[in-house]
C-alpha positions as CSV (number, residue, x, y, z in Angstrom):
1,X,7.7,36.1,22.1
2,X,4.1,36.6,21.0
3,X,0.9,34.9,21.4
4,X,0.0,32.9,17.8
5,X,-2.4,30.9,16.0
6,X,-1.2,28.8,13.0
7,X,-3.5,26.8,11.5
8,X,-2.3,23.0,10.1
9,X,-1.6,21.9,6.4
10,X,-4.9,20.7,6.6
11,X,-6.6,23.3,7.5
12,X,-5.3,25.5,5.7
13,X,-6.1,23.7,2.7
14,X,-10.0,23.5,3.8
15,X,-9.6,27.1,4.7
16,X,-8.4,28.1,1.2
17,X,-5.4,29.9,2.6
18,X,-3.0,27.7,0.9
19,X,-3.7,25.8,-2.6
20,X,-3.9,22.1,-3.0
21,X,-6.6,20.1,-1.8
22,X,-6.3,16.9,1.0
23,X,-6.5,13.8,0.6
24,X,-9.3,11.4,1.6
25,X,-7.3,10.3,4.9
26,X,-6.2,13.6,5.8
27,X,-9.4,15.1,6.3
28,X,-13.0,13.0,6.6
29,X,-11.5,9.5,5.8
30,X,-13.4,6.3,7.0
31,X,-11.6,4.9,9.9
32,X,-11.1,0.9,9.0
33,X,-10.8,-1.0,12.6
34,X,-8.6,-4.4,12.8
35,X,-9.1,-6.3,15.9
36,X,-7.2,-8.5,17.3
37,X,-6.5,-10.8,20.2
38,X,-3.2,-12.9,20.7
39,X,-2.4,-15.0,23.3
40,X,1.1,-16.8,23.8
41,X,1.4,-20.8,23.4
42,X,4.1,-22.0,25.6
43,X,7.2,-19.9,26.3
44,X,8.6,-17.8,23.6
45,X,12.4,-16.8,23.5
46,X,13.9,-13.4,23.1
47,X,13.2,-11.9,19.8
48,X,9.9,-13.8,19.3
49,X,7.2,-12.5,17.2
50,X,3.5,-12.3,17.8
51,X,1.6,-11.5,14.4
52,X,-1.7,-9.7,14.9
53,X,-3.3,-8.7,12.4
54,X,-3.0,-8.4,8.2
55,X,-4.6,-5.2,6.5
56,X,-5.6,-5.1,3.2
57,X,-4.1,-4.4,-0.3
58,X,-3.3,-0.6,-1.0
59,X,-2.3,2.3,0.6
60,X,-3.9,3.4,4.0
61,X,-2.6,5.5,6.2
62,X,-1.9,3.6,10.0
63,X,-3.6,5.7,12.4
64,X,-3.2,4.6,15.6
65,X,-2.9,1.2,17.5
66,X,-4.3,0.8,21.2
67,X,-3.5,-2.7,22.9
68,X,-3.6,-3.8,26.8
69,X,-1.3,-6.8,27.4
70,X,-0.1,-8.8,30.2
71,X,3.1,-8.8,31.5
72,X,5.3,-9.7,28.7
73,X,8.9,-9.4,30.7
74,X,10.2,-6.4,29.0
75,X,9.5,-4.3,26.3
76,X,7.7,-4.8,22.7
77,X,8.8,-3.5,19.1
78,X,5.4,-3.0,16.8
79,X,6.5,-3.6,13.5
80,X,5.6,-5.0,10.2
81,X,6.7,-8.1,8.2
82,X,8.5,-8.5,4.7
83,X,5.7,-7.1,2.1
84,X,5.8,-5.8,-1.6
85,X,4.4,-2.4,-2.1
86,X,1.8,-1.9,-5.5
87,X,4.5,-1.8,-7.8
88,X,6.4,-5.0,-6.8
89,X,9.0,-3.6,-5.1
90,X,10.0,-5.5,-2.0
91,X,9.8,-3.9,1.6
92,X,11.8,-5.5,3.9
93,X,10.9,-6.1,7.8
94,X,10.8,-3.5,10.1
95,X,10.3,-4.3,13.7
96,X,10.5,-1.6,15.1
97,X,8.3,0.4,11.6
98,X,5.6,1.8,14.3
99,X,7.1,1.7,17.6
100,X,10.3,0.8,19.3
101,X,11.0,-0.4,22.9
102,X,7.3,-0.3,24.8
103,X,7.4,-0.9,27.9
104,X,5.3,-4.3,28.8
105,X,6.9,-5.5,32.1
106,X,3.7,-4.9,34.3
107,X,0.3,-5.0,32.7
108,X,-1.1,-1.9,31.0
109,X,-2.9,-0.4,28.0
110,X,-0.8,1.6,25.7
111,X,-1.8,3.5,22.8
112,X,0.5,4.8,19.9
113,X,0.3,7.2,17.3
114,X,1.4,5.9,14.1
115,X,0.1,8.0,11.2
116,X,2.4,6.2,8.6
117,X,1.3,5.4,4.9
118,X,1.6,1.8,3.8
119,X,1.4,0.6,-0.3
120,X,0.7,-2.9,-0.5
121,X,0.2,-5.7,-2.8
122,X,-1.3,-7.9,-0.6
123,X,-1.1,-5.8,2.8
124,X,1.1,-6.1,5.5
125,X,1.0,-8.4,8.2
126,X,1.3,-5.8,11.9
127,X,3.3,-8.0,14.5
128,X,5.4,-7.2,17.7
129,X,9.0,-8.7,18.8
130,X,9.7,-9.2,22.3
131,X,13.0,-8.3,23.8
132,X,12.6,-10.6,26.7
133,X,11.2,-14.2,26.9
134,X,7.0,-14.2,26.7
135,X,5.5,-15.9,29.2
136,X,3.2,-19.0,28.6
137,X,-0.4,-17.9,28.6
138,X,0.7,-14.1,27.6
139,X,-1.9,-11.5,26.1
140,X,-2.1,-8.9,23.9
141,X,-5.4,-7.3,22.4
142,X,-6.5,-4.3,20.7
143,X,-7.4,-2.6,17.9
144,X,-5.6,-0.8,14.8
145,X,-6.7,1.9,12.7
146,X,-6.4,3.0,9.3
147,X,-8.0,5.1,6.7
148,X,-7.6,3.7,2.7
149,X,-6.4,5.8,0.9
């Protein structure tokens, strides 16, 4: 074994090591911040859905998604709903597209790293699905961000 230092696709690219240039949300992108705040009505069953937020039209790159919550019971999916990308093309549902199986019995503040491109039509609408009942009066809030592409 030796000691190393590799540098990343990306910085490589600014370094002029390797060719190709990067894109706008690889390297210097303006960070677009959704908010959001969602708070249960009554209980909801197993497999419910709480929709947060809806980003807009285009491609943008998901960076990240930080959110404290209640106690929710059991565990959260972060997904996405049914969308069409720019070319018409229909995208199915994906609950579990940005992360699968959080843990949410006790209150907390999680944060994942998504870093996934999106191409919408008319963006995508971010939700979670619970895999236990959610309890009346349940929160989450947070933020999600993404750079346009």
């Amino acid at each position: 074994m030796a000691i190393t230092t590799q540098d990343s696709t990306q910085l490589a690219r600014e370094l002029g090591t390797v060719s190709g240039h990067n894109m706008p949300t690889d390297y210097s992108g303006g960070v677009h911040i959704f908010a959001f705040d969602f708070t249960q009505t009554g209980v909801g069953d197993i497999a419910s859905i709480g929709r947060l937020v809806k980003t807009p039209f285009g491609r943008m790159r998901i960076v990240d998604i930080e959110f404290d919550h209640s106690a929710l019971g059991g565990t959260i999916d972060i997904g996405h709903a049914a969308y069409s990308d720019t070319g018409g093309t229909a995208v199915a549902a994906s609950a579990t597209a940005f992360k699968a199986a959080s843990a949410t019995t006790m209150a907390g503040t999680k944060r994942v790293f998504v870093n996934q491109v999106v191409n919408s039509r008319d963006g995508i609408i971010v939700q979670f699905t619970s895999a236990a009942a959610i309890p009346d009066g349940a929160t989450v809030s947070g933020v999600i961000r993404a750079v346009p592409i």
